[in-house]
C-alpha positions as CSV (number, residue, x, y, z in Angstrom):
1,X,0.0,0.0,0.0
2,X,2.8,2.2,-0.8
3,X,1.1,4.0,-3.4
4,X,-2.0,4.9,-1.1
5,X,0.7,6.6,1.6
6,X,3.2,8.7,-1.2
7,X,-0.5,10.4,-2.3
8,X,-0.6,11.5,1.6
9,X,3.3,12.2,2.0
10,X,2.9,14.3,-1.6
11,X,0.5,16.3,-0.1
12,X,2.3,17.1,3.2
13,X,5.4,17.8,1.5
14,X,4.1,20.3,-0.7
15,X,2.0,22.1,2.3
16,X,5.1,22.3,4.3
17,X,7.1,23.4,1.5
18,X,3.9,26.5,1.0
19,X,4.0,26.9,4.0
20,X,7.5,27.8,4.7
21,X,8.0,29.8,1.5
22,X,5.0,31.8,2.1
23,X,6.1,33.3,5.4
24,X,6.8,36.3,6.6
25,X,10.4,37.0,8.2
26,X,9.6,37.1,11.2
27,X,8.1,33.1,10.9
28,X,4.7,34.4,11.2
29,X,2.0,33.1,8.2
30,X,1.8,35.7,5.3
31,X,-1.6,33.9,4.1
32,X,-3.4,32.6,7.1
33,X,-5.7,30.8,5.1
34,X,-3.8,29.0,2.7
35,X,-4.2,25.5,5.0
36,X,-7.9,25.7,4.8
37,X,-7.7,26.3,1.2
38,X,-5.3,23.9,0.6
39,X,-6.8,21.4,2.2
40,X,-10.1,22.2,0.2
41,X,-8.7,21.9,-2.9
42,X,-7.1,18.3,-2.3
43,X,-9.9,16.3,-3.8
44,X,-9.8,18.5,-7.0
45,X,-6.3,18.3,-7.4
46,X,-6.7,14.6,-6.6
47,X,-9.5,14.0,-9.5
48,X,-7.1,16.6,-11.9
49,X,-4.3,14.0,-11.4
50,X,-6.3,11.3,-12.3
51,X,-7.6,12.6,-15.3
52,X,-4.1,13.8,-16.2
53,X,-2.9,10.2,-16.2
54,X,-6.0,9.2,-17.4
55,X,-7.0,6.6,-14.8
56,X,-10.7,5.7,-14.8
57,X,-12.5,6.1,-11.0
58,X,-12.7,1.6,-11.5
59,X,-9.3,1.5,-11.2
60,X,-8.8,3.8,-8.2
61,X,-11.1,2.0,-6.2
62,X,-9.6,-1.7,-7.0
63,X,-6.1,0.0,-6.0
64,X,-7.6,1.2,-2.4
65,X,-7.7,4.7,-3.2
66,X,-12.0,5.0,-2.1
67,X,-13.8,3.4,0.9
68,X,-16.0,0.3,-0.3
69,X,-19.6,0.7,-0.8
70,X,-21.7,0.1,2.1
71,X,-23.5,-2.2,-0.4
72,X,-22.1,-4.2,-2.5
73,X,-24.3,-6.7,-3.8
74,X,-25.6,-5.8,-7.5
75,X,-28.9,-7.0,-8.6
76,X,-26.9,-9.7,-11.0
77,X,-24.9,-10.8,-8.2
78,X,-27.6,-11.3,-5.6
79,X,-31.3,-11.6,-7.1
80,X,-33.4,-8.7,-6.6
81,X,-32.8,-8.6,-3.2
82,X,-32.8,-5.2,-1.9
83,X,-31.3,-4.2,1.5
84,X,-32.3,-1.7,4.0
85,X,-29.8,1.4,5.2
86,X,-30.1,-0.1,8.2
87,X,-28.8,-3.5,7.0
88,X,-26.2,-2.0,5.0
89,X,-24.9,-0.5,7.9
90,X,-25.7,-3.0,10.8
91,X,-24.4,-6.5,9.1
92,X,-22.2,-8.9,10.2
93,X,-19.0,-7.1,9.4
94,X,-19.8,-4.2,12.1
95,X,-18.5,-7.0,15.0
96,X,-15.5,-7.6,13.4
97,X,-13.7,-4.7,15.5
98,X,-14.6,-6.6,18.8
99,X,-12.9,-10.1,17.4
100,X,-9.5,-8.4,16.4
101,X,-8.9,-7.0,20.1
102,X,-7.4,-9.1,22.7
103,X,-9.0,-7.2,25.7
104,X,-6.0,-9.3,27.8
105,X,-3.4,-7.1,26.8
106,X,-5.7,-3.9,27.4
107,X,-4.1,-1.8,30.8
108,X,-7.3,-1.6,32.4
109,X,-5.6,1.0,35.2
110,X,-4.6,3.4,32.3
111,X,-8.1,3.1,31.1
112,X,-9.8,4.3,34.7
113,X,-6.8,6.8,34.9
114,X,-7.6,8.6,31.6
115,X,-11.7,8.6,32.4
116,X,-11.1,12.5,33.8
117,X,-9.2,13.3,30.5
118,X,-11.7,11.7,28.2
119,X,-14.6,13.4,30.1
120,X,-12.6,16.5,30.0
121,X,-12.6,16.7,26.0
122,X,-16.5,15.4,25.7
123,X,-17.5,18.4,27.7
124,X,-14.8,20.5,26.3
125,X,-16.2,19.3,22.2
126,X,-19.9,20.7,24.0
127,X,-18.6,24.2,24.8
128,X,-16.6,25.2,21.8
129,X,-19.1,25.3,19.2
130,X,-21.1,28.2,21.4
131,X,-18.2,30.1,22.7
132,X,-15.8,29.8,19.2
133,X,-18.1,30.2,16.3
134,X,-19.5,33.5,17.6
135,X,-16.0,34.5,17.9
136,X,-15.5,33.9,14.6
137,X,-17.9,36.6,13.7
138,X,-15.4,39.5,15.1
């Protein structure tokens, strides 16, 4: 999967190297929105590239490049059996997390220590939206 990580480490490269050309003397940003940007325009560049190598969307998703469908059973595959969102989502796949962890070699201690952190960040994730995004505004 080599080819799925140099499309990530291309476009951190070339936001670092933006980044540090683009900057004032002093180190300070001289475009302060030319992450957000950037990072907008990543799935255009992306779809540019493959249309400039002229790879077709079938091959980018047999090489890894898009998540799988949530359903992939065609009519001719399958019958006319049609499934549900809800079974889409909810099948026998969803468990598979739960089989691949050995709860043995979890530190349970570690676990109860971080409870104060982790309840920390939920309530800080419910306060930020109403105190930030006004902010914003100024």
């Amino acid at each position: 999967y080599i080819d799925l990580l140099a499309v990530v480490f291309f476009f951190e490269i070339v936001l670092r190297l933006i980044t540090r050309l683009t900057q004032n003397i002093d180190g300070t940003p001289r475009y302060p929105l030319l992450s957000p940007i950037y990072f907008c325009l990543i799935t255009p560049v992306f779809y540019f590239g493959m249309w400039v190598f002229r790879r077709h969307l079938n091959d980018a998703k047999d090489a890894g490049y898009f998540f799988p469908s949530l359903d992939d059973c065609s009519t001719e595959e399958c019958g006319n059996v049609t499934r549900s969102a809800w079974d889409s989502i909810f099948d026998e796949h969803m468990w598979d997390i739960w089989r691949v962890i050995d709860f043995s070699t979890i530190s349970w201690t570690a676990v109860y220590h971080s409870i104060p952190t982790l309840v920390a960040l939920a309530l800080f994730s419910l306060i930020h939206v109403p105190i930030n995004i006004p902010a914003f505004a100024i």
